[in-house]
PDB file of N, CA, C and O in Angstrom:
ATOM      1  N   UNK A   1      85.281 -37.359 -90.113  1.00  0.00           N
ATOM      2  CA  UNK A   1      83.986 -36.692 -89.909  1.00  0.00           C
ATOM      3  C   UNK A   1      83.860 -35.479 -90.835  1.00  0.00           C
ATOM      4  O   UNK A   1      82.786 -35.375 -91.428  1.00  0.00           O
ATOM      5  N   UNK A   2      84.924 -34.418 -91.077  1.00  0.00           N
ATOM      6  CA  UNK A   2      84.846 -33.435 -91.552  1.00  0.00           C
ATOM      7  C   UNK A   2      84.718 -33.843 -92.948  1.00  0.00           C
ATOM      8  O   UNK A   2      84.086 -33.178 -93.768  1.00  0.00           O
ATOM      9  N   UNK A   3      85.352 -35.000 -93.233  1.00  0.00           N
ATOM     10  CA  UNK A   3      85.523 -35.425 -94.911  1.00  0.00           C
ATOM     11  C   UNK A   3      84.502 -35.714 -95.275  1.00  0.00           C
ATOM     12  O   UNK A   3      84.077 -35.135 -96.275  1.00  0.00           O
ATOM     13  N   UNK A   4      83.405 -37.071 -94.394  1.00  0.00           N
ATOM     14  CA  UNK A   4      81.953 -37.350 -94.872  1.00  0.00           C
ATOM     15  C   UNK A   4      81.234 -36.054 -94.954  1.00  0.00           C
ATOM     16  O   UNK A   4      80.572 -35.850 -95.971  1.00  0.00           O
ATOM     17  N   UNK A   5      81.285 -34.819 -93.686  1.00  0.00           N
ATOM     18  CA  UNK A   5      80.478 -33.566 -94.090  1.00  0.00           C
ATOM     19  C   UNK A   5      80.011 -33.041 -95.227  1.00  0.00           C
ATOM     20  O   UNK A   5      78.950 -32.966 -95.847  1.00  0.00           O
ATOM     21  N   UNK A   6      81.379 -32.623 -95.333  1.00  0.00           N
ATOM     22  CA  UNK A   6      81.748 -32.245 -96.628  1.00  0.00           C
ATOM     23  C   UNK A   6      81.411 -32.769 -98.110  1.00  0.00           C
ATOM     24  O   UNK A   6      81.174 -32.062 -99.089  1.00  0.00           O
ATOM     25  N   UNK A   7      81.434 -33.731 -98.067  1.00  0.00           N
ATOM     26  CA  UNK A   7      80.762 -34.763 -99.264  1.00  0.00           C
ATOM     27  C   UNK A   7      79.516 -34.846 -98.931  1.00  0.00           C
ATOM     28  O   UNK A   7      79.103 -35.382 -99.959  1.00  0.00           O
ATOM     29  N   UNK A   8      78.344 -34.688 -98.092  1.00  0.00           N
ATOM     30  CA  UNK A   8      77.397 -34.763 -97.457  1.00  0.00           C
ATOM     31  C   UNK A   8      76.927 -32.765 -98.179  1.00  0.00           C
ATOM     32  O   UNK A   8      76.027 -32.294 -98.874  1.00  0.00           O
ATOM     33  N   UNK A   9      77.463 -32.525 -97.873  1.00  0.00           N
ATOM     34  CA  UNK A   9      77.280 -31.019 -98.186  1.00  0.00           C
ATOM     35  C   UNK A   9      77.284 -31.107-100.121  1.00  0.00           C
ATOM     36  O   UNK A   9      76.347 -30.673-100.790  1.00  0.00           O
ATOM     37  N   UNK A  10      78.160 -31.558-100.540  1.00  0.00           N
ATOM     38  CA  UNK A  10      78.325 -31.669-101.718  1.00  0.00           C
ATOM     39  C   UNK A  10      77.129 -31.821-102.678  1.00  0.00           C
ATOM     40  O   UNK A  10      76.657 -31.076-103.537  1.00  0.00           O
ATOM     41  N   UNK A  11      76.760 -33.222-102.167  1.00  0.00           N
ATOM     42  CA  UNK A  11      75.524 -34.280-102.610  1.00  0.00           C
ATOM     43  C   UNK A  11      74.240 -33.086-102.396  1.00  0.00           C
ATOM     44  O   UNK A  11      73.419 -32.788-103.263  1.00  0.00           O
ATOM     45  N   UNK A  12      74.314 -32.539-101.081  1.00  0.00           N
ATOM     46  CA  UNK A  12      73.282 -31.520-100.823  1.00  0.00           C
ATOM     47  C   UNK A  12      72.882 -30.430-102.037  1.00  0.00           C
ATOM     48  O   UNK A  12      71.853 -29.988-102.548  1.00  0.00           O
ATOM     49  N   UNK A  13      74.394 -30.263-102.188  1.00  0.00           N
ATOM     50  CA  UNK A  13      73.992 -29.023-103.363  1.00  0.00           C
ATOM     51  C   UNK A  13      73.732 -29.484-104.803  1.00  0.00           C
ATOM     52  O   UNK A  13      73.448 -28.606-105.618  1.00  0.00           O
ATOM     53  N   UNK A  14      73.805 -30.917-105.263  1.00  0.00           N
ATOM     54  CA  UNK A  14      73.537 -31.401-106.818  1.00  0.00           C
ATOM     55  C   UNK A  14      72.281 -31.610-106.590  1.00  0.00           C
ATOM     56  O   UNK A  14      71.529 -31.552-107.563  1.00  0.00           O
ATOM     57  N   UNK A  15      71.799 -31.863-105.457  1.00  0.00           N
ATOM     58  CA  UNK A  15      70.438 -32.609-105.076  1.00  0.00           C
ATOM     59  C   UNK A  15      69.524 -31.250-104.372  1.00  0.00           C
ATOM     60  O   UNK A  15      68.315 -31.403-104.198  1.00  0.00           O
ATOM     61  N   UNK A  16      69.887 -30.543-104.168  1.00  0.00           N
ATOM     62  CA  UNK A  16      69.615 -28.764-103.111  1.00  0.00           C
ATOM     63  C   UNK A  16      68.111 -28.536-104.397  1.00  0.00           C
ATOM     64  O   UNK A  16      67.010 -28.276-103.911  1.00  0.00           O
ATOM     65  N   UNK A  17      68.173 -28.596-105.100  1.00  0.00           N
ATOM     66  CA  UNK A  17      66.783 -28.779-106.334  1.00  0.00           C
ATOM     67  C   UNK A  17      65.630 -29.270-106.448  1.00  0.00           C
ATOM     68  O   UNK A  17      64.601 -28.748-106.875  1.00  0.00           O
ATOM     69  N   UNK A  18      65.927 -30.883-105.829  1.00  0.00           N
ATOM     70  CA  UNK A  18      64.959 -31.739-105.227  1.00  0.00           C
ATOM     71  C   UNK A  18      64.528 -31.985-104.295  1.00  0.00           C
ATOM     72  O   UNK A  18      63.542 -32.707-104.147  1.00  0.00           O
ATOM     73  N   UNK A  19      65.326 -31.304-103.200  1.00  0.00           N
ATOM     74  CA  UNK A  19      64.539 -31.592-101.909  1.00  0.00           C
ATOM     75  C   UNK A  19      63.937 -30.441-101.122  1.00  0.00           C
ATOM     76  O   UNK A  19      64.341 -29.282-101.036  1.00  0.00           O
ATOM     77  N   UNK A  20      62.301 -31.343-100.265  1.00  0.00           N
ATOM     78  CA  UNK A  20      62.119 -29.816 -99.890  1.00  0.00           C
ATOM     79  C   UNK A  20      62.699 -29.736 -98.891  1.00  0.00           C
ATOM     80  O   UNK A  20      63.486 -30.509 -98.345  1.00  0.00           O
ATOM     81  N   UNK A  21      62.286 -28.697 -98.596  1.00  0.00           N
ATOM     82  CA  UNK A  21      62.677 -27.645 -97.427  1.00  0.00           C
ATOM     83  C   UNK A  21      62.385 -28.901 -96.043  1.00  0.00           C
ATOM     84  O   UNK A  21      63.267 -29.404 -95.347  1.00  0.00           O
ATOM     85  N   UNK A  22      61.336 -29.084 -95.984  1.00  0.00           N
ATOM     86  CA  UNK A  22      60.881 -30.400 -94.625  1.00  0.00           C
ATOM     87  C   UNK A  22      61.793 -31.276 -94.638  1.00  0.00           C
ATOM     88  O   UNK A  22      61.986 -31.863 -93.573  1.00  0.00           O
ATOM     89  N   UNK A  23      62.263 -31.480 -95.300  1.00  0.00           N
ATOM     90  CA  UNK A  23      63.454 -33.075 -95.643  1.00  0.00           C
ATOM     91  C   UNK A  23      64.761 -32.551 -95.471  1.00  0.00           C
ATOM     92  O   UNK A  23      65.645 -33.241 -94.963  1.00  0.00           O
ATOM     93  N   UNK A  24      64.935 -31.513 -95.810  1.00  0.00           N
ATOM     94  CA  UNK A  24      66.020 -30.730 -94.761  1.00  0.00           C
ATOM     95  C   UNK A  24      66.498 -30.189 -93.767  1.00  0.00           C
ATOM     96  O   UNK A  24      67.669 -29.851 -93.596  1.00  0.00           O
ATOM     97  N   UNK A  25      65.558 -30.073 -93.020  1.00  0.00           N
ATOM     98  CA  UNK A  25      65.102 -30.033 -91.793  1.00  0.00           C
ATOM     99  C   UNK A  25      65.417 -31.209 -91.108  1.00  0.00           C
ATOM    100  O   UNK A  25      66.242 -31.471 -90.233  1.00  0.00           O
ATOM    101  N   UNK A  26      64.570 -31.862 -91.707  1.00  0.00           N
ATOM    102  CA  UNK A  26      64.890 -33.444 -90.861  1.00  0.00           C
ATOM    103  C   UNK A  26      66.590 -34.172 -90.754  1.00  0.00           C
ATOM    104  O   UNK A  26      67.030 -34.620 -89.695  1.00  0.00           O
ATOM    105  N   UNK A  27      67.400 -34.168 -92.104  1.00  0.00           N
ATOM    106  CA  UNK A  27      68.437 -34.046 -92.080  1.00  0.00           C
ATOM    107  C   UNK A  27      68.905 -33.431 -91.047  1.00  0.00           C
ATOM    108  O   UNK A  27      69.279 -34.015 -90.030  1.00  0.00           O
ATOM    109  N   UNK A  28      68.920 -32.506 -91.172  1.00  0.00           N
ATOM    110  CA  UNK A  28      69.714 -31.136 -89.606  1.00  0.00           C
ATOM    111  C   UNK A  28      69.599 -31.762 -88.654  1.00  0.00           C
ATOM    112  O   UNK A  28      70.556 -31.941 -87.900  1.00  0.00           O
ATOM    113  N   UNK A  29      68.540 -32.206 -88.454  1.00  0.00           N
ATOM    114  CA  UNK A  29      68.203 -32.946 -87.114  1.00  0.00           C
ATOM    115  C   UNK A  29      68.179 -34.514 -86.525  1.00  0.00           C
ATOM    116  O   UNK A  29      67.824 -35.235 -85.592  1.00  0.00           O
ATOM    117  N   UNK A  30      68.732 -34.465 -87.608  1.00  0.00           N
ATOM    118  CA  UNK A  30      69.329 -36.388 -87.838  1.00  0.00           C
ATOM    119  C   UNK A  30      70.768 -36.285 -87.544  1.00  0.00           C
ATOM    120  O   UNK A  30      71.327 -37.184 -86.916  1.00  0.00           O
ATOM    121  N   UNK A  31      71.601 -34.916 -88.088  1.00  0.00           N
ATOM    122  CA  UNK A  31      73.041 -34.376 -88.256  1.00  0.00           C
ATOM    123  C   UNK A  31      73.150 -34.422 -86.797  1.00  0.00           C
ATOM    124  O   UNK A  31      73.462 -35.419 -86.147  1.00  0.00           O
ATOM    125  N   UNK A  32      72.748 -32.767 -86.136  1.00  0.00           N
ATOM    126  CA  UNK A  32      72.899 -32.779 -84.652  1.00  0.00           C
ATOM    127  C   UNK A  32      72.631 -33.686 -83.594  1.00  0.00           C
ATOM    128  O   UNK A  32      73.025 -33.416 -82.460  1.00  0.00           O
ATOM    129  N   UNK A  33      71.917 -34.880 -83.868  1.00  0.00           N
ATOM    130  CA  UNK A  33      71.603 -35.644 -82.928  1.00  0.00           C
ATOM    131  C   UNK A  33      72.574 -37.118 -82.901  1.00  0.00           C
ATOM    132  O   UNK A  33      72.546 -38.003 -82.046  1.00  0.00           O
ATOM    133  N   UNK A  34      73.217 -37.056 -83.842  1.00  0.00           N
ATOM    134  CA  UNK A  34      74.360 -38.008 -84.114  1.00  0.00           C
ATOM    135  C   UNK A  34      75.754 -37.621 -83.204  1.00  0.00           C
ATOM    136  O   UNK A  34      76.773 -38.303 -83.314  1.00  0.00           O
TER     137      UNK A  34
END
């Protein structure tokens, strides 16, 4: 779990450029509800 995070976090920050703010959000809340 901590390993996918982490790589999940990774991808976030090459990609942290392209996405908005709403689509990150939604993520978070796709994260915590898992």
């Amino acid at each position: 779990m901590a390993q996918t995070e982490s790589r999940m976090k990774e991808n976030l920050d090459l990609f942290d450029w392209s996405i908005p703010e709403d689509l990150l959000a939604k993520i978070s809340e796709i994260e915590q509800a898992s």
